[in-house]
N, CA, C, O and CB atoms as a CASP TS submission, in Angstrom:
PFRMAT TS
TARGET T0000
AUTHOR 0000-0000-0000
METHOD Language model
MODEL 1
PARENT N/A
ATOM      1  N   UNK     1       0.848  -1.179   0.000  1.00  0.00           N
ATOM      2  CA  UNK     1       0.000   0.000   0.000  1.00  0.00           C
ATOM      3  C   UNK     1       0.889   1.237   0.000  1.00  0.00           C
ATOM      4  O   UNK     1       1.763   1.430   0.846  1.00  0.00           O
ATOM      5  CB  UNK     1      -0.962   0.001   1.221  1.00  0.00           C
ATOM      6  N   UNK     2       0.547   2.234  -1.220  1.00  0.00           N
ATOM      7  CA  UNK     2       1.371   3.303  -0.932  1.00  0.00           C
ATOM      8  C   UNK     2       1.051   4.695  -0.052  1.00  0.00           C
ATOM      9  O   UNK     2      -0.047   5.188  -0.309  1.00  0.00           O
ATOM     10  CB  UNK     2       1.697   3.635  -2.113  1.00  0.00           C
ATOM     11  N   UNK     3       1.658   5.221   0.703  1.00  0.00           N
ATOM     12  CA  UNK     3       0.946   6.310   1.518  1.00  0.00           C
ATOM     13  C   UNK     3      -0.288   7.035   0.601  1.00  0.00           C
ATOM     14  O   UNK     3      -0.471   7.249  -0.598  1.00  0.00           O
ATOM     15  CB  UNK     3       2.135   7.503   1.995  1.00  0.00           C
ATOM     16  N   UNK     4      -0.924   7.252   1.685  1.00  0.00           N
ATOM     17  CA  UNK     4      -2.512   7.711   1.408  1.00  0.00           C
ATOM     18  C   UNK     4      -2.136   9.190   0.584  1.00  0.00           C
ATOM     19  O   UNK     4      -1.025   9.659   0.831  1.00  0.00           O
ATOM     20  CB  UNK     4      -3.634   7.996   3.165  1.00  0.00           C
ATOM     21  N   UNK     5      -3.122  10.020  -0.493  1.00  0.00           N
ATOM     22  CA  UNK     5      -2.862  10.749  -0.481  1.00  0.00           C
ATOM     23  C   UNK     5      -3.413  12.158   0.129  1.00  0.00           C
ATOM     24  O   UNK     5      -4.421  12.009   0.821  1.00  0.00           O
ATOM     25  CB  UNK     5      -2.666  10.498  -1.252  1.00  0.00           C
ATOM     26  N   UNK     6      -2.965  13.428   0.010  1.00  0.00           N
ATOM     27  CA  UNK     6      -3.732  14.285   0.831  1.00  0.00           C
ATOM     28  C   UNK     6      -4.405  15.247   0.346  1.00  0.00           C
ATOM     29  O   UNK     6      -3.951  16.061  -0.459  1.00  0.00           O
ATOM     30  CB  UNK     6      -3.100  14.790   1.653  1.00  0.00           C
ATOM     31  N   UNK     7      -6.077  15.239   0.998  1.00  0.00           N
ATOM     32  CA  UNK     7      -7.108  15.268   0.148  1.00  0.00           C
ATOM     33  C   UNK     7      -7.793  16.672   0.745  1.00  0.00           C
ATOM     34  O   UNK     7      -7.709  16.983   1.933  1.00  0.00           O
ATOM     35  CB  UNK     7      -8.029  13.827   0.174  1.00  0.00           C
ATOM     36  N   UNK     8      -8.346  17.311  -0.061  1.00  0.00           N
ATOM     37  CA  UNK     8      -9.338  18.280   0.238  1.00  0.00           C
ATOM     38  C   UNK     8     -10.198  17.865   1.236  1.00  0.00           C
ATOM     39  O   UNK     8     -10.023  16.720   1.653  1.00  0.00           O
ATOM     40  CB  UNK     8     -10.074  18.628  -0.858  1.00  0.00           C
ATOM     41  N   UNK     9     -11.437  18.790   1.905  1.00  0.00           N
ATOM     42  CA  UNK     9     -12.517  18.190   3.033  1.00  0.00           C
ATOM     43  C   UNK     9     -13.024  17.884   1.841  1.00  0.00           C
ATOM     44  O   UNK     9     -13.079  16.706   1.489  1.00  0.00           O
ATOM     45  CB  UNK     9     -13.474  19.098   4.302  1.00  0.00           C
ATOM     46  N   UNK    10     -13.564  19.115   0.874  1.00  0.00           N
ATOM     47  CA  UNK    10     -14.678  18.798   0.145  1.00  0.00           C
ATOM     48  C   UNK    10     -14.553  17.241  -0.687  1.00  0.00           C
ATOM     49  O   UNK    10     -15.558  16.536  -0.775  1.00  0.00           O
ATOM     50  CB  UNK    10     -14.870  20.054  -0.854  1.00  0.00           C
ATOM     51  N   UNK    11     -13.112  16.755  -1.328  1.00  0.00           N
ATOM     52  CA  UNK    11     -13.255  15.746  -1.633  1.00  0.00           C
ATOM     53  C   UNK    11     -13.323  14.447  -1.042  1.00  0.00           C
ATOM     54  O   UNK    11     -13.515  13.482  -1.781  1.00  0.00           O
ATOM     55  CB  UNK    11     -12.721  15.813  -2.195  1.00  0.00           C
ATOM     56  N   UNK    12     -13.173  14.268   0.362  1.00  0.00           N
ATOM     57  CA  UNK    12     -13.914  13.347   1.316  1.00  0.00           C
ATOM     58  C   UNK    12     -15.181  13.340   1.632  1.00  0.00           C
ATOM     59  O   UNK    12     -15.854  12.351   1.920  1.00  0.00           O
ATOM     60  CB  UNK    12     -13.485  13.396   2.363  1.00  0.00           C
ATOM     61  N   UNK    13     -15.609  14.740   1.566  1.00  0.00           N
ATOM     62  CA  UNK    13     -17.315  15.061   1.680  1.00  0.00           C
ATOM     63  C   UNK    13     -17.773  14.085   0.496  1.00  0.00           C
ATOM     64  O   UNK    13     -18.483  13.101   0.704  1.00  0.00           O
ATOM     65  CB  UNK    13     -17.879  16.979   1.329  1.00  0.00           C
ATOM     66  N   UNK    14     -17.295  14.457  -0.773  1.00  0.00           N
ATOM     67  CA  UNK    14     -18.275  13.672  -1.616  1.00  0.00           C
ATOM     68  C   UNK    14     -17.996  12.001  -1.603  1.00  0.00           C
ATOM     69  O   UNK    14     -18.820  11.115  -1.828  1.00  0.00           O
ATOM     70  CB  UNK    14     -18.156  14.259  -3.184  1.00  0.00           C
ATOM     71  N   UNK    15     -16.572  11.865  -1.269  1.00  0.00           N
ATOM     72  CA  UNK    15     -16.553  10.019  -1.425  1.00  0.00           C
ATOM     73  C   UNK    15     -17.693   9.525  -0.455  1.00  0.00           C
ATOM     74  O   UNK    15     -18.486   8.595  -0.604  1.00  0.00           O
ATOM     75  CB  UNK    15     -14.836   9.144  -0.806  1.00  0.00           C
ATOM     76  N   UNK    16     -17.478  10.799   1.024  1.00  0.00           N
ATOM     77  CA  UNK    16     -18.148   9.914   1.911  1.00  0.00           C
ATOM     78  C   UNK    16     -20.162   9.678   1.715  1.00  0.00           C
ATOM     79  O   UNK    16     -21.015   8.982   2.264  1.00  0.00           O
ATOM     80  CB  UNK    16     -17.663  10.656   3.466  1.00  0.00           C
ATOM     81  N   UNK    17     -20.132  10.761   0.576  1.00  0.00           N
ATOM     82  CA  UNK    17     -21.369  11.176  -0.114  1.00  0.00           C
ATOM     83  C   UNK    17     -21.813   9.631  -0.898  1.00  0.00           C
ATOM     84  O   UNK    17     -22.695   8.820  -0.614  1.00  0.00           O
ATOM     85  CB  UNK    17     -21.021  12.633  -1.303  1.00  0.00           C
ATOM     86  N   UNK    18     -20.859   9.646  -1.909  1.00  0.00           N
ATOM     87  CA  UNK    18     -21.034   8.292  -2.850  1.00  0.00           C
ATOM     88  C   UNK    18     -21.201   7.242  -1.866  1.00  0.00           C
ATOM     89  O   UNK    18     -22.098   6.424  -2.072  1.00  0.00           O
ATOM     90  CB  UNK    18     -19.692   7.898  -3.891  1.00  0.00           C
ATOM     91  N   UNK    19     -20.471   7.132  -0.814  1.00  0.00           N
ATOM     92  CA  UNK    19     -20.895   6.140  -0.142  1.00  0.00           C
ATOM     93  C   UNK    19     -21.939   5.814   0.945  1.00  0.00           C
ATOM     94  O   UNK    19     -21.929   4.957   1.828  1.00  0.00           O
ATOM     95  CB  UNK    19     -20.070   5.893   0.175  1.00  0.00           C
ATOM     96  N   UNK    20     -23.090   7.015   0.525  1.00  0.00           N
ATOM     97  CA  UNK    20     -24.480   7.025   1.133  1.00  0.00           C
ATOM     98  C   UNK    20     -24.376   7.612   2.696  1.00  0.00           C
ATOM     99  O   UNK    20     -25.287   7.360   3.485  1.00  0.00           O
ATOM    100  CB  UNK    20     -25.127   5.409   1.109  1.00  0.00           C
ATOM    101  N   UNK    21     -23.199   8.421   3.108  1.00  0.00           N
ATOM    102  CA  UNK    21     -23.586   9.393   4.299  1.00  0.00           C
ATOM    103  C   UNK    21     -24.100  10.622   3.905  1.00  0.00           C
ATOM    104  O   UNK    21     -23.882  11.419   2.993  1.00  0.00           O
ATOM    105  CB  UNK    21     -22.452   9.725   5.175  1.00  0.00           C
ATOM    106  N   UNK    22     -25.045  10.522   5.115  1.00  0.00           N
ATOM    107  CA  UNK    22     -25.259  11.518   5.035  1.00  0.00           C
ATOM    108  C   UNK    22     -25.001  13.122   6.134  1.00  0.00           C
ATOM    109  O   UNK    22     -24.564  12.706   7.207  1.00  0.00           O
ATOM    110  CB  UNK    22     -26.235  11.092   4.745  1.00  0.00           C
ATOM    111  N   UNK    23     -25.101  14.367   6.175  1.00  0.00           N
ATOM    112  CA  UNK    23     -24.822  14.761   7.442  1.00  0.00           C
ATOM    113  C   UNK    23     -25.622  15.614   8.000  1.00  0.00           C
ATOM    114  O   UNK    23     -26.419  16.468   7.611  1.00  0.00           O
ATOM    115  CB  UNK    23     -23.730  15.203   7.538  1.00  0.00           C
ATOM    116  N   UNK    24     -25.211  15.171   9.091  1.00  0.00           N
ATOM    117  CA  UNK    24     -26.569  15.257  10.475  1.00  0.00           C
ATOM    118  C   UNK    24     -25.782  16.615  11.506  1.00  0.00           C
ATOM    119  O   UNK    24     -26.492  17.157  12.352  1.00  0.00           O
ATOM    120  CB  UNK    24     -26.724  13.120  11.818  1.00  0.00           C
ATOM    121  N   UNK    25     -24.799  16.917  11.393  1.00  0.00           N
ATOM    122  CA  UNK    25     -24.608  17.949  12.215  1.00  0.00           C
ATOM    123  C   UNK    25     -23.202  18.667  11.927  1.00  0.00           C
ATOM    124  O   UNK    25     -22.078  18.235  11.674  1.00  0.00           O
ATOM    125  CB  UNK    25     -24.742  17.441  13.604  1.00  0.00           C
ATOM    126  N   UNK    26     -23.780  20.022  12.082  1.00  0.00           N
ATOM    127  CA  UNK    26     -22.286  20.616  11.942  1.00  0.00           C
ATOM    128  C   UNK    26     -22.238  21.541  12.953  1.00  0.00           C
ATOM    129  O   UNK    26     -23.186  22.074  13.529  1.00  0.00           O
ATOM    130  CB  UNK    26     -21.890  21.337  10.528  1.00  0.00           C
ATOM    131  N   UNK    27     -21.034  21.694  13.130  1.00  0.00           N
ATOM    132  CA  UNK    27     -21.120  22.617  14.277  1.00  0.00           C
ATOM    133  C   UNK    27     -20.076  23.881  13.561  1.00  0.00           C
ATOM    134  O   UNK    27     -19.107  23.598  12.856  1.00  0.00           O
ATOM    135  CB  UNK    27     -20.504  21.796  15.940  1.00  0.00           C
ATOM    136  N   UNK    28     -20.401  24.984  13.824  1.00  0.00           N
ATOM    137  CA  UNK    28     -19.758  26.893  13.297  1.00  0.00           C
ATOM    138  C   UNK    28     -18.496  26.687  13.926  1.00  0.00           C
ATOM    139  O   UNK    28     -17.438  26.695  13.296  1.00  0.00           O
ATOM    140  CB  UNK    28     -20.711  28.711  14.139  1.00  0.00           C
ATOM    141  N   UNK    29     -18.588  26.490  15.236  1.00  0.00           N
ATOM    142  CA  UNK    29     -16.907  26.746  15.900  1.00  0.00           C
ATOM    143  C   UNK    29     -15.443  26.438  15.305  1.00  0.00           C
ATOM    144  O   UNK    29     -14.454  27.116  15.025  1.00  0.00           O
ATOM    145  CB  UNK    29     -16.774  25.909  17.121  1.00  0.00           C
ATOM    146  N   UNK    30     -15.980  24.374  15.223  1.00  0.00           N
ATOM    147  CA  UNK    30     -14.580  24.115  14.764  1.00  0.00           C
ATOM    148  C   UNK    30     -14.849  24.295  13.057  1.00  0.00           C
ATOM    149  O   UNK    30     -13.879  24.426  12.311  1.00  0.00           O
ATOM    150  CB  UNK    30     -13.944  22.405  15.319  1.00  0.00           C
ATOM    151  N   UNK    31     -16.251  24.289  12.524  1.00  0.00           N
ATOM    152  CA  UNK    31     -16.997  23.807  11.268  1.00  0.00           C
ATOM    153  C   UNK    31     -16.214  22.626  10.743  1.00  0.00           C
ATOM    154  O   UNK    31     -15.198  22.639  10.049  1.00  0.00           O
ATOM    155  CB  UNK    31     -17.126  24.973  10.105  1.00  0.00           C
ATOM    156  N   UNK    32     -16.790  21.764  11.144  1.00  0.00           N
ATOM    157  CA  UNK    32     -16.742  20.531  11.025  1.00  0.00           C
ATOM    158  C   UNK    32     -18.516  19.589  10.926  1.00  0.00           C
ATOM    159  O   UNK    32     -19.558  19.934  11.484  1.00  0.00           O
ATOM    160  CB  UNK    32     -15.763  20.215  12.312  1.00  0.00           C
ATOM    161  N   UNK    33     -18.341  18.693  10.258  1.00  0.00           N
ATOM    162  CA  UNK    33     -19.221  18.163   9.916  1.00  0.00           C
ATOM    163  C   UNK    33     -19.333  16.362  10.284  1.00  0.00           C
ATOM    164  O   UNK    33     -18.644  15.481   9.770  1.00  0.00           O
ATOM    165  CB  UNK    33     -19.187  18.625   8.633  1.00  0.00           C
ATOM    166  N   UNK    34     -20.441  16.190  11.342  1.00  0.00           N
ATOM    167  CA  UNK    34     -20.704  14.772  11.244  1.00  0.00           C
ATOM    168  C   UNK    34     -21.232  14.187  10.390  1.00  0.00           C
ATOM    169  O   UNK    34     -22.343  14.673  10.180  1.00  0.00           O
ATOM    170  CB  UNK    34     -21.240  14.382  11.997  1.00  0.00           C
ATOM    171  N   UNK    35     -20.954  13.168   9.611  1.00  0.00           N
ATOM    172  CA  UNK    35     -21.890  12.207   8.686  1.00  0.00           C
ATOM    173  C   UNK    35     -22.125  10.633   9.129  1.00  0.00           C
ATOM    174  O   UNK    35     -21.190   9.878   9.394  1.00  0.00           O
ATOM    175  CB  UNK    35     -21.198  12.143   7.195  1.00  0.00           C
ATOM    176  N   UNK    36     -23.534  10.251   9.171  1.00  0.00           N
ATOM    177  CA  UNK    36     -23.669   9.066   9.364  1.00  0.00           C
ATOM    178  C   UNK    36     -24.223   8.145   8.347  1.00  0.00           C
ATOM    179  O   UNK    36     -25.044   8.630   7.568  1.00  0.00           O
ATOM    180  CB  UNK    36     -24.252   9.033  10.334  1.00  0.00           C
ATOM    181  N   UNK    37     -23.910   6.900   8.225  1.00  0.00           N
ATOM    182  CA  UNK    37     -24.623   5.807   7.906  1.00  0.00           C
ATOM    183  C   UNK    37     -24.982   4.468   8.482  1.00  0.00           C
ATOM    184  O   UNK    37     -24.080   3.747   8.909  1.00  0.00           O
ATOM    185  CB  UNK    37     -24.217   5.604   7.087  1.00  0.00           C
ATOM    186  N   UNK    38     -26.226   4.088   8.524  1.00  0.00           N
ATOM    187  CA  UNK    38     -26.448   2.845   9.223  1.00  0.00           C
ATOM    188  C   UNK    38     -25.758   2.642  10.964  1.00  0.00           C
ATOM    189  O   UNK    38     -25.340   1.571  11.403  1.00  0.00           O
ATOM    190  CB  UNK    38     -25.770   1.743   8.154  1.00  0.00           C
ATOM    191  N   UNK    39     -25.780   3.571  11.506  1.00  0.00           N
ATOM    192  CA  UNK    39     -24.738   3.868  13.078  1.00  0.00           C
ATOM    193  C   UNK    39     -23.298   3.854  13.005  1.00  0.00           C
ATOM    194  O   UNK    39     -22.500   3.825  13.943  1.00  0.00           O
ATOM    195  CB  UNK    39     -24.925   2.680  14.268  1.00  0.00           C
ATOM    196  N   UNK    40     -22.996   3.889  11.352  1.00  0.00           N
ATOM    197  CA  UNK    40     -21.524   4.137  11.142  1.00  0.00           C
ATOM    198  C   UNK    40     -20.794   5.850  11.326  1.00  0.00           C
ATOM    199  O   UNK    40     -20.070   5.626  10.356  1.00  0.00           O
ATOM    200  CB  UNK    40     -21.318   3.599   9.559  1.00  0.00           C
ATOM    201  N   UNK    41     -20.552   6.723  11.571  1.00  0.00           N
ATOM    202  CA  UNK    41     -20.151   8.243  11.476  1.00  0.00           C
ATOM    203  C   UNK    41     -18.736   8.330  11.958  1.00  0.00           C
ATOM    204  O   UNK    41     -18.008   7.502  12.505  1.00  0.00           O
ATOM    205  CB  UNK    41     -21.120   9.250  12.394  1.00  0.00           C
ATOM    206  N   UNK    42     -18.546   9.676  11.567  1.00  0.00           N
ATOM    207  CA  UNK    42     -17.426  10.248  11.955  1.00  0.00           C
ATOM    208  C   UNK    42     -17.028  11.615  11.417  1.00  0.00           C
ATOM    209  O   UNK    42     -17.512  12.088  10.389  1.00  0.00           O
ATOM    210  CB  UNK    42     -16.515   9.392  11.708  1.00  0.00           C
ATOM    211  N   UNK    43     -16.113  12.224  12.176  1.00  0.00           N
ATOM    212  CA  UNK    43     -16.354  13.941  11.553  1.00  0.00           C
ATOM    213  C   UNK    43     -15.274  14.713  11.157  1.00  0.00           C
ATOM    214  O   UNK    43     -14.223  14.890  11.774  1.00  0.00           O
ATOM    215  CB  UNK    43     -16.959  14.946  12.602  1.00  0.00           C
ATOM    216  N   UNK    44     -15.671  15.247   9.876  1.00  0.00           N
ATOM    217  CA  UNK    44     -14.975  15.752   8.999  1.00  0.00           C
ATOM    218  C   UNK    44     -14.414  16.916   9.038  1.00  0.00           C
ATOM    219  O   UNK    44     -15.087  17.785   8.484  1.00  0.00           O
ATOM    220  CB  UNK    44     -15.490  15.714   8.173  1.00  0.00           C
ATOM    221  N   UNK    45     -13.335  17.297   9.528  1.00  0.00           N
ATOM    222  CA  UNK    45     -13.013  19.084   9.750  1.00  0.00           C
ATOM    223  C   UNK    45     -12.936  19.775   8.339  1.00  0.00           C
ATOM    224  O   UNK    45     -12.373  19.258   7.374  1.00  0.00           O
ATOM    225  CB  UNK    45     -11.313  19.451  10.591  1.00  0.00           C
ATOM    226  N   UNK    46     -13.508  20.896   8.325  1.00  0.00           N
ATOM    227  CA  UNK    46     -13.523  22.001   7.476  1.00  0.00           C
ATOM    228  C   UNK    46     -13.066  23.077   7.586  1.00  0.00           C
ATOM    229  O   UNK    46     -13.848  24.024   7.663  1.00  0.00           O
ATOM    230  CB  UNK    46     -14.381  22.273   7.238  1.00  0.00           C
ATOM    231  N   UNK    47     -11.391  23.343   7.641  1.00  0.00           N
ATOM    232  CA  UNK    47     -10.792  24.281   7.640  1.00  0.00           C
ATOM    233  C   UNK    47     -10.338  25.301   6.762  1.00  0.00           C
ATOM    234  O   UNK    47      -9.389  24.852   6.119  1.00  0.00           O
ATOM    235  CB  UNK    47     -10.218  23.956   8.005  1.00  0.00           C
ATOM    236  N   UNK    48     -10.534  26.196   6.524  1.00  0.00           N
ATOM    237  CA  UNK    48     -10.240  27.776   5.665  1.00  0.00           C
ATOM    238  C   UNK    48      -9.107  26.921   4.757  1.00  0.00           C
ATOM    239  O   UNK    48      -8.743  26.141   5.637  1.00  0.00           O
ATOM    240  CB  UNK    48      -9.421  29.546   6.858  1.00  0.00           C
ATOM    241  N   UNK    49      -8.402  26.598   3.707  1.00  0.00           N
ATOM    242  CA  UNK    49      -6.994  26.357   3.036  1.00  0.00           C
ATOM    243  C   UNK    49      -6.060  25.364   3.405  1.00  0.00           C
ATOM    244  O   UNK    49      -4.916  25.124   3.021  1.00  0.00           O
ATOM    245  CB  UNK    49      -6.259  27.426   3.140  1.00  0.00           C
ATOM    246  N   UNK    50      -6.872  24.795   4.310  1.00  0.00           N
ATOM    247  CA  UNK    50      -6.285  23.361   4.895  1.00  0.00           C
ATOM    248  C   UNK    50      -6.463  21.993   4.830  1.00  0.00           C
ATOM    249  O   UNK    50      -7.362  21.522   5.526  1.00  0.00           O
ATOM    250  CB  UNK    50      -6.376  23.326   5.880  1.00  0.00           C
ATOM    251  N   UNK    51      -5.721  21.168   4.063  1.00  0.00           N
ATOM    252  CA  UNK    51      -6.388  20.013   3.652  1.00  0.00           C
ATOM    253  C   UNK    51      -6.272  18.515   4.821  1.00  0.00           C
ATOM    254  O   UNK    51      -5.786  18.660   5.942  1.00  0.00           O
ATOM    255  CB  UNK    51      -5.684  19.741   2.126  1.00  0.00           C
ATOM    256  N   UNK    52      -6.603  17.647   4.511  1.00  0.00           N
ATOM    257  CA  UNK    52      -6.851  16.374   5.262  1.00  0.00           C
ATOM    258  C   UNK    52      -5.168  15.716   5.246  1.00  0.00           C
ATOM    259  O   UNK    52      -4.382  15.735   4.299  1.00  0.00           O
ATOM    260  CB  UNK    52      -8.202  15.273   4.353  1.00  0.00           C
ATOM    261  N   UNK    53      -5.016  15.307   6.248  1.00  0.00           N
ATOM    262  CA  UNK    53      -3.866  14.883   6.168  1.00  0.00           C
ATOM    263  C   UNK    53      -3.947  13.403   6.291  1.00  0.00           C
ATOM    264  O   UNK    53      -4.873  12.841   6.875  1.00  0.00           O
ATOM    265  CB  UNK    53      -3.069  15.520   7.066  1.00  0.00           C
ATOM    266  N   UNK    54      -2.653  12.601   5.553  1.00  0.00           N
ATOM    267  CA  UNK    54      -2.966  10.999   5.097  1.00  0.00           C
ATOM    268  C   UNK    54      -3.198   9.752   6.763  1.00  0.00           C
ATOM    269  O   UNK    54      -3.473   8.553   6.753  1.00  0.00           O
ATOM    270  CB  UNK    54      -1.131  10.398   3.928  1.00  0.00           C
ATOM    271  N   UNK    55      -2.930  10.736   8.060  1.00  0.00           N
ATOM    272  CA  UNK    55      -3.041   9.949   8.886  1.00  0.00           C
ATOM    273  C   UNK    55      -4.886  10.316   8.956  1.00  0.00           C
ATOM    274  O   UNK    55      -5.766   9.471   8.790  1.00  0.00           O
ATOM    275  CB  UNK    55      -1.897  10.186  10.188  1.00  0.00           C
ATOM    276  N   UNK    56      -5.088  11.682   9.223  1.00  0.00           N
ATOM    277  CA  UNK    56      -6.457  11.873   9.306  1.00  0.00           C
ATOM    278  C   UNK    56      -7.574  11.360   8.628  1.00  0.00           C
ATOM    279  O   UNK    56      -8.728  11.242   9.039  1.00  0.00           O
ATOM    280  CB  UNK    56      -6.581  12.855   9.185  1.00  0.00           C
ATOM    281  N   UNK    57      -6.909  10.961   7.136  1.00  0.00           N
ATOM    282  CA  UNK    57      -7.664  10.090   6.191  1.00  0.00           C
ATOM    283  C   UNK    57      -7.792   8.995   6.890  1.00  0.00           C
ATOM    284  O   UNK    57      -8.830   8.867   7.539  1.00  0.00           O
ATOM    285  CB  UNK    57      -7.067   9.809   4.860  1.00  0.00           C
ATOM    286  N   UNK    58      -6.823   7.987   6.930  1.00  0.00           N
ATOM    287  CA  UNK    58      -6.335   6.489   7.673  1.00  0.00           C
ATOM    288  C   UNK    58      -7.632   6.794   8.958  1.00  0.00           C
ATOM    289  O   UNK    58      -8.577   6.031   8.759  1.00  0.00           O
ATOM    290  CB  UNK    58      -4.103   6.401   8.446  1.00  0.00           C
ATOM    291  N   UNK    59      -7.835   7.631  10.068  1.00  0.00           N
ATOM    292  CA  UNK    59      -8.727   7.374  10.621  1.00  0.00           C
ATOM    293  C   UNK    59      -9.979   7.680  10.081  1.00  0.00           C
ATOM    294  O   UNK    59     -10.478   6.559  10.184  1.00  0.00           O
ATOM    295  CB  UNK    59      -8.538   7.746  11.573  1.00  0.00           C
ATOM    296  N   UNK    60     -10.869   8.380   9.574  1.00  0.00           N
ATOM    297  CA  UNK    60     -11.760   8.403   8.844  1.00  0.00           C
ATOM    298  C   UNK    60     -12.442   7.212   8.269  1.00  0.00           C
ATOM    299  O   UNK    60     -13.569   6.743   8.429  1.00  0.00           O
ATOM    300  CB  UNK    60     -11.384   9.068   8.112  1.00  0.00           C
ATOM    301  N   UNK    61     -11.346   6.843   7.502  1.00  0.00           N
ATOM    302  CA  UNK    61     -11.503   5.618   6.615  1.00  0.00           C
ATOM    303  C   UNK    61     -12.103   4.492   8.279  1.00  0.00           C
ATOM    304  O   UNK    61     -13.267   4.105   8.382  1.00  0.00           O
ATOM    305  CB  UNK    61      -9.498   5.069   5.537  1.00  0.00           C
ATOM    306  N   UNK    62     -11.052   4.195   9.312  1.00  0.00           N
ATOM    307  CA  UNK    62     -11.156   3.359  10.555  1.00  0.00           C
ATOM    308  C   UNK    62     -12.810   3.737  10.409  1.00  0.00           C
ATOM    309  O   UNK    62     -13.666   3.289   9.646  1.00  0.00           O
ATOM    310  CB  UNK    62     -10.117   3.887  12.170  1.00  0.00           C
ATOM    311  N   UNK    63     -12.858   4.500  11.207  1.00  0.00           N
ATOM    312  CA  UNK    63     -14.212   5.194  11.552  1.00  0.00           C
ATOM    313  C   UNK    63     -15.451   4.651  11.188  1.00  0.00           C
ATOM    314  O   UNK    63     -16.327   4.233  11.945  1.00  0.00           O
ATOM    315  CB  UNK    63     -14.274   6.418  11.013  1.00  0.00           C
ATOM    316  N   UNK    64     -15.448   4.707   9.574  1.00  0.00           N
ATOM    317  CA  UNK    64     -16.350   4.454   9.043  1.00  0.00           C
ATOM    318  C   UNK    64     -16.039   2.870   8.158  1.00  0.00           C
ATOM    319  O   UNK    64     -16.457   2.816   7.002  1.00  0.00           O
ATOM    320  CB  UNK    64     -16.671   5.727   8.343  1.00  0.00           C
ATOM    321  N   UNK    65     -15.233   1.499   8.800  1.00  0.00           N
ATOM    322  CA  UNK    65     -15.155   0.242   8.731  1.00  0.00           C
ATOM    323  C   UNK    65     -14.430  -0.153   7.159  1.00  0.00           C
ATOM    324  O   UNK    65     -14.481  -1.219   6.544  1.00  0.00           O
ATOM    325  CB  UNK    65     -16.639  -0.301   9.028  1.00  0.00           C
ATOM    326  N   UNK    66     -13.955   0.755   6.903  1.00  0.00           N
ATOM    327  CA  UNK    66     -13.017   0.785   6.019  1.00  0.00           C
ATOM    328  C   UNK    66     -11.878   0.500   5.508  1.00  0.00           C
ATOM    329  O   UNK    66     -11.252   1.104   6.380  1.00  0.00           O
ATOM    330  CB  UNK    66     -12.945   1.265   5.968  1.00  0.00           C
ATOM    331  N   UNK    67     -10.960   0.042   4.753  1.00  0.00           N
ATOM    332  CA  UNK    67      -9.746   0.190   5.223  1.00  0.00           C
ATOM    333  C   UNK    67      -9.140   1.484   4.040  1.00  0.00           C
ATOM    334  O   UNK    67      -9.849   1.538   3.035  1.00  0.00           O
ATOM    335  CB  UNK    67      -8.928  -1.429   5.267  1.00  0.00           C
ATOM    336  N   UNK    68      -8.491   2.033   4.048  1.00  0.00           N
ATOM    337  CA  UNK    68      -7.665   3.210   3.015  1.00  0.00           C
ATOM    338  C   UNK    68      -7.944   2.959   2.015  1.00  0.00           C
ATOM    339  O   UNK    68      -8.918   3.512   1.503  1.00  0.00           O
ATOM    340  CB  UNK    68      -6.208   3.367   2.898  1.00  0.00           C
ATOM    341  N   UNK    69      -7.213   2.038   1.344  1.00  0.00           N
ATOM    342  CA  UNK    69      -7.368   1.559   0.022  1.00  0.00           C
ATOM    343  C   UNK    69      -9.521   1.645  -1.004  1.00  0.00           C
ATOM    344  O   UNK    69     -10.103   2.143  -1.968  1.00  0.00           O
ATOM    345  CB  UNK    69      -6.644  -0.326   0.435  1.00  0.00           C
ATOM    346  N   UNK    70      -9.756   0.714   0.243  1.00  0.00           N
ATOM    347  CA  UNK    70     -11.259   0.866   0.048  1.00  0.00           C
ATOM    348  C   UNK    70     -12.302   2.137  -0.047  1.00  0.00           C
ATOM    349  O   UNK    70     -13.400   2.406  -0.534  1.00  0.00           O
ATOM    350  CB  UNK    70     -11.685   0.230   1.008  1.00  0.00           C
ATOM    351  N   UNK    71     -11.378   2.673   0.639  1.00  0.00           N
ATOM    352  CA  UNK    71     -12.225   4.289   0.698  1.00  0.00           C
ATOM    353  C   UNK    71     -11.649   4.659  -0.445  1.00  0.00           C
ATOM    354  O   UNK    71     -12.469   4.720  -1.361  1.00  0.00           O
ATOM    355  CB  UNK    71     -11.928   5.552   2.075  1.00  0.00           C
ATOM    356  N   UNK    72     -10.346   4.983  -0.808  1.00  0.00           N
ATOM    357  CA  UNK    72     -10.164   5.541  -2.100  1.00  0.00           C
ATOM    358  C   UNK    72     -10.481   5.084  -3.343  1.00  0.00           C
ATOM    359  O   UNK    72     -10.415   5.804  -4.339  1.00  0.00           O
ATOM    360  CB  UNK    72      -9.142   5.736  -2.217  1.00  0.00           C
ATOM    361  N   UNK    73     -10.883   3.729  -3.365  1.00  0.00           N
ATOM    362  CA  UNK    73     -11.519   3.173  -4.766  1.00  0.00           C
ATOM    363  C   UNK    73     -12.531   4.082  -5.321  1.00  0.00           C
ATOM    364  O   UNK    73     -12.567   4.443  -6.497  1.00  0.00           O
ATOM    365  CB  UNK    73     -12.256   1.744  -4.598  1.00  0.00           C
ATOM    366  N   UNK    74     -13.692   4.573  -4.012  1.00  0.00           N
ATOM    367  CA  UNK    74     -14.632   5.061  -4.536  1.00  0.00           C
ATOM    368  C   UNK    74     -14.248   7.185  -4.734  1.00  0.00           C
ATOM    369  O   UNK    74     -15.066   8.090  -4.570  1.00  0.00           O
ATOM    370  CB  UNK    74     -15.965   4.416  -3.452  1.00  0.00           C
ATOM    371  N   UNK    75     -13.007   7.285  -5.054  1.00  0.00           N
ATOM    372  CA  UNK    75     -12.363   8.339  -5.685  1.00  0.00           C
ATOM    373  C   UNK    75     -13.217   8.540  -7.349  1.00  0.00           C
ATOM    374  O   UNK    75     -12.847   9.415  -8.131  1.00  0.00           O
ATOM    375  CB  UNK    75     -10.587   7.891  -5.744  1.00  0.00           C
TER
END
């Protein structure tokens, strides 16, 4: 497996989109966004010019029963 790469929010928003989450809460402070499916979730930070970093991916992916590779197929 080669290191993950490092991804926009918005382009995790939509994989995690394609893969039928949806989101249920955001909060202004940190603006960050929860998405769930089937009691699966986990939350997505949305920072001003700042992208996802390949460990933050790696948990995400955990999160939502994934492994890396699998989440990025649906790229």
């Amino acid at each position: 497996m080669a290191k993950p790469p490092v991804l926009k929010p918005r382009e995790v928003a939509a994989i995690l989109q394609q893969l039928g989450f949806v989101e249920i809460r955001q909060r202004a402070a940190h603006t960050s966004n929860t998405v769930t499916q089937d009691g699966r979730c986990t939350t997505l930070p949305f920072h001003p010019g700042r992208d996802l970093s390949p460990i933050l991916l790696k948990q995400i992916a955990k999160d939502i029963g994934l492994t890396i590779d699998e989440f990025l197929r649906e790229r």
